[in-house]
C-alpha positions as CSV (number, residue, x, y, z in Angstrom):
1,X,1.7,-39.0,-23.6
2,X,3.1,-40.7,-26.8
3,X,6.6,-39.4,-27.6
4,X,6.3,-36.4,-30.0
5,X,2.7,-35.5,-28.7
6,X,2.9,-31.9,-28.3
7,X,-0.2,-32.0,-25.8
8,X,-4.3,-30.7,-26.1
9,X,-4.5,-29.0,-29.6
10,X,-8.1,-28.0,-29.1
11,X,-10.4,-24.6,-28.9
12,X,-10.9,-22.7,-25.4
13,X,-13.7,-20.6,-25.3
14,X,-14.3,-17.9,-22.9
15,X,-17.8,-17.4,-21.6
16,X,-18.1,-13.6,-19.9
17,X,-20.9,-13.5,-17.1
18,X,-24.0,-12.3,-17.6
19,X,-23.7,-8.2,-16.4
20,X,-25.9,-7.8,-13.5
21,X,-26.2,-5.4,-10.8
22,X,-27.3,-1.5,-11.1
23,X,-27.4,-0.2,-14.2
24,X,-29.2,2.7,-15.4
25,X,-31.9,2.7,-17.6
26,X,-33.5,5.9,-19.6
27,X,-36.9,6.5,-19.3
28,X,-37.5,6.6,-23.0
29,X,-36.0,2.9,-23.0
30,X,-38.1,1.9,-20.2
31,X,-41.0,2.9,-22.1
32,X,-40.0,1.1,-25.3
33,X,-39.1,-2.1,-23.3
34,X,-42.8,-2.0,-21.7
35,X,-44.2,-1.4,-24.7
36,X,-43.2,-4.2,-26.1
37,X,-44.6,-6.0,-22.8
38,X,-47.9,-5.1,-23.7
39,X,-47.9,-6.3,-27.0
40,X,-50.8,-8.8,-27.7
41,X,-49.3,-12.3,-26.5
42,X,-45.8,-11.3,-25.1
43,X,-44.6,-12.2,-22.3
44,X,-42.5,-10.0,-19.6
45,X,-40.3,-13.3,-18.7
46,X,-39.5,-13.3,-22.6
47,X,-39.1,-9.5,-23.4
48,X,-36.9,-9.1,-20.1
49,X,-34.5,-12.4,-21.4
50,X,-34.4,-10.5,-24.6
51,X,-33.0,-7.0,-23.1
52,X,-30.7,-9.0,-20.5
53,X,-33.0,-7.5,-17.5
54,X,-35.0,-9.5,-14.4
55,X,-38.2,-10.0,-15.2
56,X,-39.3,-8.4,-12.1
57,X,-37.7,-5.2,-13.3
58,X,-40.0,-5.3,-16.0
59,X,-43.0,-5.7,-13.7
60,X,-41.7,-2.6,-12.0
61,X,-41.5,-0.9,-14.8
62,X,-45.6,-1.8,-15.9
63,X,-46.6,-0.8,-12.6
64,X,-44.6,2.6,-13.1
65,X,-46.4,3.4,-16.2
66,X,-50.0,2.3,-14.7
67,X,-49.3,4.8,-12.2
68,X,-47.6,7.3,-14.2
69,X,-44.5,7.4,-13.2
70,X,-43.3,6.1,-16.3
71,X,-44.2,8.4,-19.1
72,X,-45.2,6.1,-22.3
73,X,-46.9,7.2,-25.5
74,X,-50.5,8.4,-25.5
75,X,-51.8,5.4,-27.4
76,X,-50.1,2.8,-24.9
77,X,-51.5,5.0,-21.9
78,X,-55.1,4.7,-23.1
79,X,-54.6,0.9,-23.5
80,X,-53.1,0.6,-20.0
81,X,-56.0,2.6,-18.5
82,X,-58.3,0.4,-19.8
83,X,-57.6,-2.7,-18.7
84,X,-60.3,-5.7,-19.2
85,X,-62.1,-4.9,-15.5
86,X,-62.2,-1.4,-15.5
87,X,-64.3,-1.9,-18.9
88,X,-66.6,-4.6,-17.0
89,X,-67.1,-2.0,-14.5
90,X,-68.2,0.5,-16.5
91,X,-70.1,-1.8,-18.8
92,X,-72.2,-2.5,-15.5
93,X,-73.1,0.8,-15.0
């Protein structure tokens, strides 16, 4: 170092870790975050990034609410019931 150079005069930035590990979600979150899952065109890799959760959290969670064990609106229920083979299915018959 040059005499009268007081050393690194510069920005440090801390960077926290991403929080991971068990956390507890409530239903009625749950349900919005899968709701927004089933959205026309999202997908769960990009709604899960955007809520800081795994995507195959998010995958639980669908499952939950096909089988309901997740309680989400009415309106979402009928569109989860009817999913594009049931309606072939019944179309057959």
């Amino acid at each position: 170092m040059a005499a009268g150079d007081e050393g690194f005069m510069g920005r440090c930035e801390v960077v926290e870790p991403r929080r991971r590990g068990k956390r507890h979600w409530a239903d009625e979150v749950k349900a919005r975050i899968v709701a927004e899952s089933l959205q026309p065109g999202a997908r769960v890799v990009d709604v899960a990034a955007r809520h800081d959760i795994l995507p195959h959290h998010l995958s639980d969670w669908r499952r939950h609410a096909r089988q309901s064990r997740l309680a989400l609106p009415g309106d979402l229920m009928d569109a989860l019931t009817t999913s594009p083979s049931s309606t072939v299915a019944e179309q057959r018959h």
